[in-house]
C-alpha positions in Angstrom: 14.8 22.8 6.2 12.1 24.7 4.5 8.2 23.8 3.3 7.7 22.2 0.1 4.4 23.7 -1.6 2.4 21.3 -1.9 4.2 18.6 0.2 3.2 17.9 4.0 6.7 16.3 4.6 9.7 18.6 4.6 12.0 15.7 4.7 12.9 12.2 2.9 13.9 10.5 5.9 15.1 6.7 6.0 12.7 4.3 6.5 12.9 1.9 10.2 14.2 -1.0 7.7 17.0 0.0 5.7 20.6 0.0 6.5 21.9 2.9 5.3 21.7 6.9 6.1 22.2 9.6 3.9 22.8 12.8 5.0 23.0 15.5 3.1 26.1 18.1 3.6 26.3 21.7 2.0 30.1 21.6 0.6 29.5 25.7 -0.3 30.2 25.2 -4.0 26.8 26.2 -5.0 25.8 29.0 -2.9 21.6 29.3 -2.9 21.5 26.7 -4.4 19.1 24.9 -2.0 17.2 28.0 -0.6 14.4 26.9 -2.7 13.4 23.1 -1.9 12.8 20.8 -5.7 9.2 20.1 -5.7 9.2 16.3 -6.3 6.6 15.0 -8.8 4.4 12.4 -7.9 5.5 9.0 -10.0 2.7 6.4 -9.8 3.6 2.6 -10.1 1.2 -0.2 -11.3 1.3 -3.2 -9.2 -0.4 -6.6 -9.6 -1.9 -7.8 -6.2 -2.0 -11.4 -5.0 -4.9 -10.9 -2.5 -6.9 -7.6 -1.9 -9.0 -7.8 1.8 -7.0 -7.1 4.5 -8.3 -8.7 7.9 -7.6 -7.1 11.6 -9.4 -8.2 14.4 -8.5 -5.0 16.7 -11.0 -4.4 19.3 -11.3 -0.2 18.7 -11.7 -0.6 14.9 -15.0 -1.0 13.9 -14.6 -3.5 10.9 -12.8 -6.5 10.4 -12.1 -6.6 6.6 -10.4 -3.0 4.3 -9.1 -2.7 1.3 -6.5 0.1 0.2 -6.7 0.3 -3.8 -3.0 2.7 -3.4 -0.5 2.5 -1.6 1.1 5.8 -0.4 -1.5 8.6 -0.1 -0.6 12.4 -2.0 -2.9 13.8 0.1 0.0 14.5 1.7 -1.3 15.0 5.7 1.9 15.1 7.9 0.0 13.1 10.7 -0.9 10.4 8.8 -0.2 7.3 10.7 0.1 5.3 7.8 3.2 6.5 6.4 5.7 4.0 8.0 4.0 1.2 6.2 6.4 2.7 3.4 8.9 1.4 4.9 7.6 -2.3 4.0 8.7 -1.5 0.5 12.2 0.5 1.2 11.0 3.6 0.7 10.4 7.0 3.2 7.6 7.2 5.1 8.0 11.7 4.3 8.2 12.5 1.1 8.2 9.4 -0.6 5.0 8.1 1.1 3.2 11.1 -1.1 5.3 10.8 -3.9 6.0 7.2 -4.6 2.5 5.8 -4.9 1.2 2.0 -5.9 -2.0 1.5 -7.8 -3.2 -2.0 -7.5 -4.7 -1.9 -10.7 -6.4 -5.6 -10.5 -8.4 -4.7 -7.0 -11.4 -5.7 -8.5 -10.6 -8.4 -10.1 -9.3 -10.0 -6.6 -12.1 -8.7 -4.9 -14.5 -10.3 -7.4 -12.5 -13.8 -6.5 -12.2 -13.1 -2.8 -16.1 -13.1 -2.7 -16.8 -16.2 -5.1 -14.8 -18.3 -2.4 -16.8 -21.2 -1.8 -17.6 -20.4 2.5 -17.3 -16.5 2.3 -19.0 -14.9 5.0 -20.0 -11.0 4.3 -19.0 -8.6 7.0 -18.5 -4.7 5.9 -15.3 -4.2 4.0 -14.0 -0.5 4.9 -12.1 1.7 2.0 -9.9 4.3 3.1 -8.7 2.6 6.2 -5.0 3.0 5.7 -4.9 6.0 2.9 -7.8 7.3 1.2 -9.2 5.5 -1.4 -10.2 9.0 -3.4 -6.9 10.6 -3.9 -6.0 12.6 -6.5 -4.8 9.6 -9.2 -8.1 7.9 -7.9 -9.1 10.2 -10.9 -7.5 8.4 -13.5 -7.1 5.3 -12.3 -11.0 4.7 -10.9 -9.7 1.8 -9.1 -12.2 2.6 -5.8 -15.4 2.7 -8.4 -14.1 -0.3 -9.7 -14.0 -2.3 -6.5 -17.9 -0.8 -5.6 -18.8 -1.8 -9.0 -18.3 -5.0 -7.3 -20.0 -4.9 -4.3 -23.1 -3.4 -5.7 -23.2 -6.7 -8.0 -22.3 -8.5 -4.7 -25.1 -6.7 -2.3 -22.2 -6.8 -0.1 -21.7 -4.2 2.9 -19.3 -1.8 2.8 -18.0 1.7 4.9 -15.7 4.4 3.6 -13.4 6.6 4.9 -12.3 10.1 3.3 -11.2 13.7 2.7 -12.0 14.1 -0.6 -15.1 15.7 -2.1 -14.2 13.1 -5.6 -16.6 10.3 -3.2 -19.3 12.8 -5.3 -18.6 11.3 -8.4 -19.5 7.6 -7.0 -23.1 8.8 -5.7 -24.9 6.6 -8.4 -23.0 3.7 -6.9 -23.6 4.5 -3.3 -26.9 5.3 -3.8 -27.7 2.0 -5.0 -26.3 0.1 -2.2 -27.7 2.4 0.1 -31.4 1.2 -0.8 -30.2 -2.1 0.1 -28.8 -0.7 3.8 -25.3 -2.0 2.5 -22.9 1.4 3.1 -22.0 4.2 5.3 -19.6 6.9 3.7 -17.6 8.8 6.6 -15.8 12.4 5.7 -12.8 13.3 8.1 -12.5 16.8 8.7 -9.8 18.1 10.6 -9.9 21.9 10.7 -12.1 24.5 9.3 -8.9 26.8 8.5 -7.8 26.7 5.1 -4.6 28.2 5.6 -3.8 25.8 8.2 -5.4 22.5 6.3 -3.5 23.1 3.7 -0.4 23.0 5.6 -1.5 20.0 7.2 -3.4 17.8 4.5 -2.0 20.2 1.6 -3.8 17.8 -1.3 -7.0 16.8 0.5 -9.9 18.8 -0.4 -10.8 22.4 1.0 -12.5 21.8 4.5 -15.9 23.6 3.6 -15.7 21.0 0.3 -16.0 18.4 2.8 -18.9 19.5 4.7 -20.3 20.4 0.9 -19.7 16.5 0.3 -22.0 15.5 3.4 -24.8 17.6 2.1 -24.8 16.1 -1.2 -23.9 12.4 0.1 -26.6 13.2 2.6 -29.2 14.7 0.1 -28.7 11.5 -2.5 -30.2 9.6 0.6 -26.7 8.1 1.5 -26.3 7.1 5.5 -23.1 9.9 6.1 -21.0 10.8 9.1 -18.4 12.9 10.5 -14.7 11.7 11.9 -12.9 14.5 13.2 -9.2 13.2 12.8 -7.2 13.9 14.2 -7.8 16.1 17.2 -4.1 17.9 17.7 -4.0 19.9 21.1 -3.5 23.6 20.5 -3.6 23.1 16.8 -7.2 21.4 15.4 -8.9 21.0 18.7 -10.6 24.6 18.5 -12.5 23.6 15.6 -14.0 20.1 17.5 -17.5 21.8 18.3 -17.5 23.6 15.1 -16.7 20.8 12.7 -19.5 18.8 14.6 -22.2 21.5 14.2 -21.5 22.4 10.4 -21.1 18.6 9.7 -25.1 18.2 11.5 -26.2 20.7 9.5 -24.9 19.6 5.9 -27.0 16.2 7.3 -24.3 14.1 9.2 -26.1 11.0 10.9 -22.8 9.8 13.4 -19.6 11.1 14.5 -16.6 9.9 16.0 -13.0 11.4 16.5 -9.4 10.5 17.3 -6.6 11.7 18.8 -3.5 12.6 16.9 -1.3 9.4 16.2 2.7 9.7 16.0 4.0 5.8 15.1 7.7 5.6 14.8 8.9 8.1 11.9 5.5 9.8 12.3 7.1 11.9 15.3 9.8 13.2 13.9 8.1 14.1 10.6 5.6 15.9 12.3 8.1 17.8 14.7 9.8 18.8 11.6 6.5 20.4 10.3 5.7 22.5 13.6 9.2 23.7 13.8 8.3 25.0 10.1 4.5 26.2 10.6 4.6 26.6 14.4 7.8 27.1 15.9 6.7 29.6 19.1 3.9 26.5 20.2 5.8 23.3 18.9 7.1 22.5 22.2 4.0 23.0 24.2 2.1 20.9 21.4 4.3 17.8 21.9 4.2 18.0 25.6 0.6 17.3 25.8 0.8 15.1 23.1 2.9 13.0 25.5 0.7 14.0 28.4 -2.0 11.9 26.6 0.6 9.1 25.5 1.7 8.5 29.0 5.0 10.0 28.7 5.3 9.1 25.1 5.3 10.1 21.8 2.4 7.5 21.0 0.6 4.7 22.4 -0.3 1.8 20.3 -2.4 0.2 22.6 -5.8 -1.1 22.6 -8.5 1.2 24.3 -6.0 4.1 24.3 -4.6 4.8 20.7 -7.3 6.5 19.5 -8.8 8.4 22.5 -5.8 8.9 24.7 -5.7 9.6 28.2 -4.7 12.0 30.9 -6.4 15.3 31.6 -6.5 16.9 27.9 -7.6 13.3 26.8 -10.7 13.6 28.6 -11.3 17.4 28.0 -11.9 16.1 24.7 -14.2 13.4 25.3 -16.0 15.4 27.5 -16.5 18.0 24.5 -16.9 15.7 21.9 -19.6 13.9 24.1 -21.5 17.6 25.2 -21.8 18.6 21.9 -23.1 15.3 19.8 -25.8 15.2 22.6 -26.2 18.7 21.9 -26.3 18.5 18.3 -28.5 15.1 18.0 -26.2 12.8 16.8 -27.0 9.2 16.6 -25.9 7.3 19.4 -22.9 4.8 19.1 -20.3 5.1 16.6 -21.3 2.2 13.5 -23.9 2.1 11.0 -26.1 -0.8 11.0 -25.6 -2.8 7.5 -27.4 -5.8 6.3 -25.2 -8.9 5.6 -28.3 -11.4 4.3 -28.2 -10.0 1.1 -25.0 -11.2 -0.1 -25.3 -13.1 -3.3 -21.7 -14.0 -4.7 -20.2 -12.6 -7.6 -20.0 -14.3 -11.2 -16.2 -15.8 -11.5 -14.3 -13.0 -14.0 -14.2 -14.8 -17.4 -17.0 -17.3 -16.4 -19.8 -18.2 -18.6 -22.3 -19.9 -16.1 
């Protein structure tokens, strides 16, 4: 097993759903042949989508409607707890998830009808809530400015979630629905190493090009806040008072944080990438991940999947709480964004 440059994943494991397992055997007829890992290319799929909001009503998330323009994320962070959902579509949640991607290339097309529907009710729609609506093929495929085209037209509320400076390049469209009170942009920062980050989230942008993105969301008048996520013990949680303190200055309103989430092939995936990047700590790492997962390797339930608990869990809060009081963050967690200004969108191809 070795790193891929570029790659989070070392691996290609089986997804949770399929029936069979490869396994791959070295028969000695090609000696060195696999010292150096291939470096898979990223293939991108077009997909027509049927509908386009997806609706939760989980009490520790705080929206009820997202939308994910892609699915798979080349971003490439080895903790992401959305990589099993490439499972859905019988593919691995390692190195396929950032390989194999999915552009849903009529978004806002379906968005356009979602909010026409005769008895919509506006409640913030969140981008970026299962992989990050500015990756890299975001680039080419502008799907994300697309669906914001959209909600400007729509005065319709809206929050973001990402770890890529490329939300710059929307700040005409942000701006504009932030006169109305209608969006909040949040930047996840995870560390302030760059050797470790790109290790970790090897395709997301530079951590200081983060912090540079709150200044200039924060400067273009834009309501902008900090998620430090996630918090890994012994790994990322040095940088928690740090990350908080640069993110205040560059003009951060809010923060929030998470602990470190390991759903089914999410464990194993990221033991692989300690035993690669971390071998003399990777033990003592996962024992307090379980120490805050009562036992386990994670927790999905409400209240305690994204804070944790145990000792360590509330070291963190404790620090996370000292220093936003310290710093003069808001208090609470949401923005406040106006929903009476909704006006619905014109029907795609109508004339009236």
């Amino acid at each position: 097993m070795s790193r891929i440059k570029g790659r989070g994943a070392a691996s290609n494991p089986e997804g949770r759903f399929e029936s069979v397992r490869r396994e791959s055997v070295d028969d000695g007829w090609f000696p060195g042949e696999d010292d150096e890992p291939a470096r898979p290319a990223t293939t991108v799929t077009e997909e027509r989508a049927r509908s386009i909001i997806a609706r939760n009503d989980s009490p520790d998330i705080p929206f009820e409607q997202s939308i994910n323009p892609y699915r798979g994320c080349e971003h490439g962070c080895v903790y992401c707890y959305a990589r099993p959902s490439h499972g859905y579509l019988n593919l691995s949640p390692g190195l396929d998830f950032e390989t194999k991607l999915f552009a849903k290339t009529n978004a806002a097309e379906r968005l356009r009808e979602a909010l026409a529907k005769h008895g919509y009710r506006p409640s913030p729609i969140n981008l970026g809530a299962n992989t990050d609506p500015y990756q890299p093929l975001e680039r080419r495929y502008r799907i994300t400015r697309a669906l914001l085209e959209v909600l400007v037209e729509a005065r319709h509320p809206c929050t973001i979630i990402t770890k890529s400076a490329m939300v710059e390049r929307d700040l005409d469209l942000l701006a504009e629905l932030a006169r109305h009170d209608l969006v909040a942009v949040l930047v996840s920062v995870t560390s302030l190493d760059n050797r470790l980050a790109a290790k970790l989230e090897p395709r997301a942008s530079a951590p200081q090009r983060r912090i540079e993105a709150i200044r200039r969301l924060s400067e273009a008048s834009i309501p902008v806040g900090v998620l430090v996520s996630p918090v890994i013990p012994m790994v990322t949680d040095v940088d928690l008072e740090e990350i908080l303190a640069r993110a205040r200055t560059a003009g951060a309103r809010q923060a929030s944080y998470a602990i470190v989430r390991l759903p089914h092939e999410v464990a194993d995936l990221f033991r692989e990438w300690l035993a690669l990047h971390m071998p003399e700590r990777a033990e003592h790492v996962m024992s307090l991940v379980r120490q805050m997962r009562g036992g386990r390797d994670n927790d999905s339930g409400f209240g305690t999947r994204m804070r944790g608990e145990g000792v360590f869990a509330e070291l963190i809060a404790r620090r996370f709480k000292v220093a936003t009081r310290r710093l003069g963050y808001g208090g609470g967690e949401a923005f406040a964004l106006r929903r009476d200004l909704f006006r619905a969108p014109t029907p795609q191809g109508s004339l009236f």
